[in-house]
Phi, psi and omega in degrees: 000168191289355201232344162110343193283141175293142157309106226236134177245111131290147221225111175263103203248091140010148177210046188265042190124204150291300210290007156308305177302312142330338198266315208293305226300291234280336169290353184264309154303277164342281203304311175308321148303335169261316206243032153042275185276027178272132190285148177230134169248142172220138163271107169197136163283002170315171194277129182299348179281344190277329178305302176319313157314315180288285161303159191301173181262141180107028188251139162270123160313070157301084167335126184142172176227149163233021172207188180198008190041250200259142165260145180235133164283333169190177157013299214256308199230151175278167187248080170317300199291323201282347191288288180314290168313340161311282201287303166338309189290302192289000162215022177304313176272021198323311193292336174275338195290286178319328184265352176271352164306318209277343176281325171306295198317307179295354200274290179289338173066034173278170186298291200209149163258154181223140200227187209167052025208037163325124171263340174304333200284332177322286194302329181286282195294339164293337151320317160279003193052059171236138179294122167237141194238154137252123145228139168175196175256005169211183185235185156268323193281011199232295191274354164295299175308330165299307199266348192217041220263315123043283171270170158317295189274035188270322192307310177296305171345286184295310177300306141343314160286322189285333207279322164316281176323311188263012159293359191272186198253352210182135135250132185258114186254125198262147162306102013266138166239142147000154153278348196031066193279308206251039138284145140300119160079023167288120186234120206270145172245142150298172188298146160268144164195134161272139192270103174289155154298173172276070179249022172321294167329309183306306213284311182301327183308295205294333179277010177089352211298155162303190201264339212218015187255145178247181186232118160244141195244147195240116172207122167273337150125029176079030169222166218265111166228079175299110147290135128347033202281337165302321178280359194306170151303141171290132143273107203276149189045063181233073204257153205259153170211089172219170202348118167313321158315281207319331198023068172254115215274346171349099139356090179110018211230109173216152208280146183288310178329301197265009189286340188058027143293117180304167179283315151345293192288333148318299181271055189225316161256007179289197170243300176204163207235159157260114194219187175237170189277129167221154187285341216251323181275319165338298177313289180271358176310291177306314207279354192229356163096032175281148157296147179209135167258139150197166209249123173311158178262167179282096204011104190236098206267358163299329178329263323204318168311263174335296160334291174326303164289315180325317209275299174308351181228353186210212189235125175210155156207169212260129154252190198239128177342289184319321177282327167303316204289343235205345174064030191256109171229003176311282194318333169294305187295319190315316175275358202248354166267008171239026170278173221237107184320083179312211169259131176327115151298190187256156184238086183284334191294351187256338153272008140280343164280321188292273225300334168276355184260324220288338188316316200284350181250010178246349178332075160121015181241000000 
């Protein structure tokens, strides 16, 4: 900067899962490579050790959430009423809510906010005159009108949500996305992904696996969907890799978590991974070349994109709840290895989102 301070980004992370924190680290990463010396402040509640596998190393952590997406009964469905009673709570006092965000914000004094995908920290930082981006494949303000357009009190909420998203300078909608139609300022990126190393060879050595045994990894995107996988049918030459929460003794069973693989790096070396549709398992799935099964959420109204990109870009097919509760998944994987490997997409988006952050962190340098 022009005063001599290295440029400072704050970074507003979701913690509605993973897979925000999929979309941000590899665009933190592109920016951290152009800007050496760029200061990072990051909010997110995810656990700090998971952030840290990820974002560049030298970020500082602000414990907290300033959003909360969805309340989930699990992996696949939302909990609508405790979902609904949020967003009530979270904007009965909303004009105060915005102003002490905008009183944190000035406080800290970044360059630019970057959210992911909070609308509060938006409404905050326009409030303080600080430049703030959105990124991500959805919005809250899309799925609140999915889920709650409806009701009496919703409206003044979504009008709110909406006045948020479009005080920013920029929404960057990453590939595959929403249409996002009633945003300002929508700008579409190709996909984000971190791209794993080549640790196959390593990961079947260290699991004992045969020459001919395959690896499937069970990773729901950080919510909690425990499978019946002790009672399944033996798939013969099939070995399992899944949450370490599960604690599971199974034969042919081993938890992924303490192997000290990154997830990039998993699916990169699984046969195939099993999921419910999210961007981040999505994402790096096609971009790293996994066969991927997954079971729909329960009107999840982002699915249906994703889905979409997936069939175009990579290799996937569809189970059924019933077929997890019961493991009869042969025939599915027998068909999801004989589909035919497209070509990798490129995961271009995140140095085109970093190239798109940078005027606001270089402004006046």
């Amino acid at each position: 900067m022009a005063d001599g301070r290295p440029p400072h980004l704050f970074v507003d992370i979701t913690a509605h899962g993973f897979g925000h924190l999929a979309q941000v680290a590899p665009v933190l990463h592109a920016l951290r490579a152009r800007l050496p010396e760029l200061r990072l402040s990051v909010r997110c509640a995810l656990p700090e050790a998971k952030l840290r596998e990820r974002l560049p190393a030298g970020f500082d952590h602000l414990p907290g959430r300033s959003d909360f997406g969805y309340a989930m009964r699990d992996a696949v469905s939302i909990d609508r009423a405790a979902s609904a009673a949020a967003y009530r709570a979270q904007h009965a006092q909303w004009d105060a809510r915005v102003e002490e965000e905008a009183r944190r914000l000035a406080t800290l004094a970044p360059d630019l906010v970057l959210t992911d995908v909070a609308y509060l920290p938006l409404a905050g930082a326009a409030r303080a005159g600080i430049p703030a981006v959105a990124l991500s494949s959805l919005n809250w303000a899309d799925l609140f009108a999915h889920y709650f357009a409806g009701e009496d009190w919703a409206a003044t909420i979504h009008r709110q949500i909406l006045a948020a998203y479009d005080a920013a300078e920029r929404f960057l909608r990453l590939t595959p996305g929403m249409p996002m139609r009633d945003l300002a300022r929508v700008r579409p990126l190709g996909p984000v992904a971190a791209l794993g190393a080549d640790c196959r060879a390593a990961l079947r050595a260290r699991l004992g696996c045969a020459e001919d045994e395959r690896l499937l990894l069970i990773a729901f995107g950080g919510f909690a969907k425990r499978l019946p996988i002790e009672a399944w049918p033996a798939l013969p030459g099939v070995r399992w890799l899944v949450p370490q929460a599960w604690q599971c003794e199974r034969p042919g069973v081993a938890a992924f978590e303490p192997l000290g693989y990154a997830f990039p790096d998993l699916l990169r070396a699984v046969d195939a991974v099993l999921t419910k549709p999210g961007y981040g398992t999505f994402a790096e799935a096609a971009c790293n070349g996994a066969p991927l099964l997954y079971v729909r959420r329960h009107d999840w109204p982002e699915q249906d994109c994703l889905i979409d990109w997936l069939a175009a870009n990579g290799r996937c097919a569809e189970v059924s709840e019933a077929q997890l509760e019961t493991g009869d998944l042969g025939p599915a994987l027998a068909g999801l290895w004989r589909q035919p490997a497209p070509m990798r997409p490129l995961p271009v988006g995140a140095e085109q989102a970093a190239a798109a952050l940078l005027p606001w962190l270089t402004a006046g340098s």
